[in-house]
N, C-alpha and C positions, 0 to 999 in steps of 0.2 A: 671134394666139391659139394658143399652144403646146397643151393642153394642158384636156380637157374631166372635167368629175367627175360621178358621178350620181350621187345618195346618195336616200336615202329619207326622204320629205319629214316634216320635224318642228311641231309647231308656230308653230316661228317663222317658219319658209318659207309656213305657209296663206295669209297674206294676200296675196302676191306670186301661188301659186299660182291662188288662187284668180281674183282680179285677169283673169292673163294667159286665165283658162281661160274665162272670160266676153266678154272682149275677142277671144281669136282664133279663137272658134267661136259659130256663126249658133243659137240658141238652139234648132231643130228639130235639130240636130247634139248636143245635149249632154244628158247623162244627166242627169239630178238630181245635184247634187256631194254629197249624204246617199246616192245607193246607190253611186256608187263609192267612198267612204268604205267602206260595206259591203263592196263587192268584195275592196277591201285587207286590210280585218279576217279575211274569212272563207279569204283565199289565194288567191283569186282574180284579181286585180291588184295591180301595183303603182303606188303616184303617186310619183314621183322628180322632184327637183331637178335641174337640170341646169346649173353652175357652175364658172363656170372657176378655174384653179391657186391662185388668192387666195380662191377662194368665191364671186365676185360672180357674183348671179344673171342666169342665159342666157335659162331658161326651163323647160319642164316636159314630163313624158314621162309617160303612164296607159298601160301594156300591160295588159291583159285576158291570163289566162294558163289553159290547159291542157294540160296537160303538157306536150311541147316544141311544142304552137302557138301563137302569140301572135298578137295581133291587137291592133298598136299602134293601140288607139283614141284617143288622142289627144296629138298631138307638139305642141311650139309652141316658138318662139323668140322670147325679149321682141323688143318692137321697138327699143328701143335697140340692139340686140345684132345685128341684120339687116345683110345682105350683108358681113358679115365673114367669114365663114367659119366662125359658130358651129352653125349648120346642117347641114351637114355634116360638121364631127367630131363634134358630138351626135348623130345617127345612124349614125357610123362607131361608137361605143361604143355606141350601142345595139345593135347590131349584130352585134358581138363578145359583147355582157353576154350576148345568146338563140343564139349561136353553138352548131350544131349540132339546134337545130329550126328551123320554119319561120314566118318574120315576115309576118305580111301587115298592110296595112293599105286604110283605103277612104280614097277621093278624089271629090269633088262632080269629077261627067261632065262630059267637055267639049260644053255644050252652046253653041252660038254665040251662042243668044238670052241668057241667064244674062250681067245686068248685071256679075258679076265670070270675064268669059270669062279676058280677058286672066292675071287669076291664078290662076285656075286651070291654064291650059296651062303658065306657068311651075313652078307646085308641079308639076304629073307631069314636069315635064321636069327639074326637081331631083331627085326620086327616082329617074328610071331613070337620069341621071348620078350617084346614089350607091349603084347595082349591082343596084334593087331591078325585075321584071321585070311587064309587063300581064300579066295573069292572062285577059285575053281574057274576063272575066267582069264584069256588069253589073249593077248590083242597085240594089232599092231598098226604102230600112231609115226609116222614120217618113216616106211620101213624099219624101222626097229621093234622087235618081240617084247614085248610086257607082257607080265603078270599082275595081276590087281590084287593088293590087301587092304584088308577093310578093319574098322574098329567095331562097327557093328553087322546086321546083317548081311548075307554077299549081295553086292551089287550085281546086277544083272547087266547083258550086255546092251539093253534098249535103255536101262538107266545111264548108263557110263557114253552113251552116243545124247543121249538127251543132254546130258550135262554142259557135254563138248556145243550142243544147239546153243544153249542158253546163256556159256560163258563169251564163246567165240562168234554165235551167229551162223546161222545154215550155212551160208557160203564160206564160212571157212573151215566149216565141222567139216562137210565135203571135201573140203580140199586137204585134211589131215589124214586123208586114207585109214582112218577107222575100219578093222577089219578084225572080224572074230576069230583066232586063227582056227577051234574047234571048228568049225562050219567049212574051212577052209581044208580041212584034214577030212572031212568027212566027203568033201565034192573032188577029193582029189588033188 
């Protein structure tokens, strides 16, 4: 695989899209595909195609965007497309496209009991093998446990809630249960 394209996803890519966005995220993990639609409309995100040198589809890329912070909410590689190395140049040009802010993104905690331990510890071990760094920071966004990795400095837990303000708006930052789980570990 020489050679990765992102383009912004059209019509004809939805149903591929969509597809993979259902199949590679646990349905507590995913927004309504009607408000990131909206996101993208309003400037807020974008949903990109991710295909290589001929077009054949890899898979798909949703960054949530405010000004140079991104917060790649949702990456996926088809499964046809796995352990080839599409993964990793797909993130090397995402990577380069937000080149000069700061990418973060969440990852289901490595929890040992969590029937998918095992892939989980390989997805964070992918990411801090393609440069991206633990934020030391633990959260949890629709009861589910994230971890936050970053491309550049760690994001802090008042940054990653302000985010959530500015992408989603107070009233719904709120209603994501944003919670640090450290501070939660420490109150008991």
């Amino acid at each position: 695989m020489a050679q990765i394209k992102l383009t912004a996803a059209d019509a004809a890519d939805m149903p591929r899209i969509r597809a993979l966005y259902k199949q590679a995220f646990p349905s507590a993990e995913r927004m309504p595909f009607w408000m990131l639609r909206r996101k993208v409309r309003a400037g807020l995100a974008e949903l990109l195609c991710i295909a290589d040198e001929r077009g054949g589809f890899l898979g798909l890329a949703a960054p949530l965007l405010d000004g140079d912070r991104v917060l790649m909410a949702y990456f996926a590689v088809a499964p046809e497309a796995r352990g080839q190395g599409a993964g990793s140049l797909a993130l090397a040009a995402l990577l380069e496209r937000y080149r000069g802010g700061c990418v973060f993104l969440e990852i289901e905690a490595l929890e040992p009991e969590a029937g998918n331990y095992a892939q989980r510890v390989r997805r964070k071990q992918f990411y801090l093998r393609c440069g991206l760094s633990d934020c030391g920071l633990s959260v949890q966004v629709f009861g589910v446990n994230m971890e936050i990795l970053s491309s550049g400095p760690p994001v802090s837990f008042e940054e990653y809630v302000d985010f959530y303000r500015k992408v989603f708006g107070e009233r719904y930052a709120a209603f994501l249960n944003i919670r640090c789980l450290e501070e939660r570990k420490q109150n008991g």
